[in-house]
Every structure is written in C-alpha cells, then in structure tokens.
N, C-alpha and C positions, 0 to 999 in steps of 0.2 A: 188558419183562415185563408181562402182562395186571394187572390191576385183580385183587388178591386176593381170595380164598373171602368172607370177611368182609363186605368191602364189597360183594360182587355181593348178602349174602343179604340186604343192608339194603335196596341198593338195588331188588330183588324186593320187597321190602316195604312201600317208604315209599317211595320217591324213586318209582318209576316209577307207581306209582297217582296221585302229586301231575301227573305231568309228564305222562303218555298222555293224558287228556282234548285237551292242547295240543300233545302231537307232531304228529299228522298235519294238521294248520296251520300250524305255525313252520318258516322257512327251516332249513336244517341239518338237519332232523328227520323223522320217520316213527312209521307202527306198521309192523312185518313181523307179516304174520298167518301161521301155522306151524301143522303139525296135526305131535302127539308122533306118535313114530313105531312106539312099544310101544302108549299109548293110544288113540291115534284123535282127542284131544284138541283142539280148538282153543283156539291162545291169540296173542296179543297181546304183542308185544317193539317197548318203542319205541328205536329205534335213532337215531343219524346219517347220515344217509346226503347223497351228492350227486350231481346229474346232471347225467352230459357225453354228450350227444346222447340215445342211447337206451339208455344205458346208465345202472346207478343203482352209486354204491361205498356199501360199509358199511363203520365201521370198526368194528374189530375188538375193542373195547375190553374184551374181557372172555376174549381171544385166541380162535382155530378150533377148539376143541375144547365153545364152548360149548352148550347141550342146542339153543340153540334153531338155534345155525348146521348144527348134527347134523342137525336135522327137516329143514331145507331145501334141503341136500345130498344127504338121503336121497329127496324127496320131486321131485327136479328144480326148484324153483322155489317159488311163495308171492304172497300175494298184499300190495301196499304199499300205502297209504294216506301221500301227502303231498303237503303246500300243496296239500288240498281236493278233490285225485285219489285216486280206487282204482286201481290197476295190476294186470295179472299179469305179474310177473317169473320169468324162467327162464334157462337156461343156466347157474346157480351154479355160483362159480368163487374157490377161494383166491388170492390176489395178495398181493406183498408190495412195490408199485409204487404210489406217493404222489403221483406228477406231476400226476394229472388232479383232485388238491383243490385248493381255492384256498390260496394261499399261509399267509397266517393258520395256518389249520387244520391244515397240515403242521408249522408249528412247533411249536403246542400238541401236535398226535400224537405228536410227536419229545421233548416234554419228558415225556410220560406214557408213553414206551417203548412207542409203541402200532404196531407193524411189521404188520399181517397187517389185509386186508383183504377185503371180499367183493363180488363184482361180480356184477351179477345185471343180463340184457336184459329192455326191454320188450317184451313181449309183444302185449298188447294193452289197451284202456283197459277200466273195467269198469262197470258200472252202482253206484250209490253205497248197494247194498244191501250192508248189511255184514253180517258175523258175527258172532253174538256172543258177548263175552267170555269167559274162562274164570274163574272167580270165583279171585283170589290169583294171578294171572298178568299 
C-alpha cells in the first residue's frame, strides 16, 4: 500500500523542501524534473532512485498513480539530476520487479508495502544548466 494522502501532503510541504537542496547529491537519491501535464509547469520531485547500467529505478513510494509519475509517462521521459549529474531519461516504464535494488533497500520497500516501481533509460548526459523550480513543489 502507497504512503497515504496525509503524509505525501506534508511531505510536499516540509520534508521535501528540507531534503531536495541534498537529493540530487546523496546516494539513494535524485530530483526528477517533470513538466505538469495540464500546466506546462515545471517542477522538482525528489525521489529514490538507483542505477543498474543505464538504466535508473524509482520507487514508487507514493504508488503509479502519482501527479508526478502521470507527468512523466505522459511526457516519455524527464530530466534527473543525481550524485552531481543532470540526465535525460526516457523510455518510462511501470515495474513491479525489485531484483535490480541492492538488497538493504528491497527489505525496507518490502516493509513499506512499496510494490511498483519506475524505470526510466538514459538517454543522454546534459549540461548542469538547470531548471528552475516551481515555487511549493
């Protein structure tokens, strides 16, 4: 079961303005940059994500249906920022196949009911001009 309504609104609000400055630095971590897909919007989701060749997973922690896994499905792809890289990623893709986390990580997913995950190719590397923010995102 995803991370309920409750906690995603807090953590929109507090947790991830704390953490985003340090997602796209820390192992484990990322921004996915996403453009809404009614707005035009760009915005900033710091995710988990991990990489096995050139492939990047994201978990799912907030399960597939959320606005901003929408943007990036709708949109083929997105751009990631982690451990100091900008990416474009593309090919987005629902999984529900945990093999390729390291171990650790699959237990914790497994005790947070965290099933669905997103795999996204790289593309190519990008120059480290970024985008910026969406103010409250």
């Amino acid at each position: 079961m995803p991370i309920p309504p409750a906690v995603a609104k807090f953590n929109r609000r507090v947790t991830n303005r704390v953490l985003a400055p340090l997602a796209r630095w820390l192992p484990g971590f990322g921004i996915i940059v996403h453009t809404g897909r009614t707005s035009g919007r760009t915005y900033r989701t710091p995710v988990n994500v991990f990489r096995r060749n050139d492939c990047y997973t994201i978990a799912l922690t907030y399960g597939p249906d959320a606005d901003w896994v929408r943007n990036v499905l709708a949109a083929s792809g997105a751009v990631l920022e982690t451990q100091g890289h900008t990416l474009r990623v593309t090919q987005p893709r629902i999984v529900h196949d945990e093999r390729q986390l390291p171990a650790p990580v699959r237990l914790v997913l497994r005790l947070a009911n965290v099933i669905d995950f997103l795999e996204l190719e790289s593309s190519a590397a990008m120059p480290n001009a970024m985008p910026k923010p969406t103010p409250g995102q």
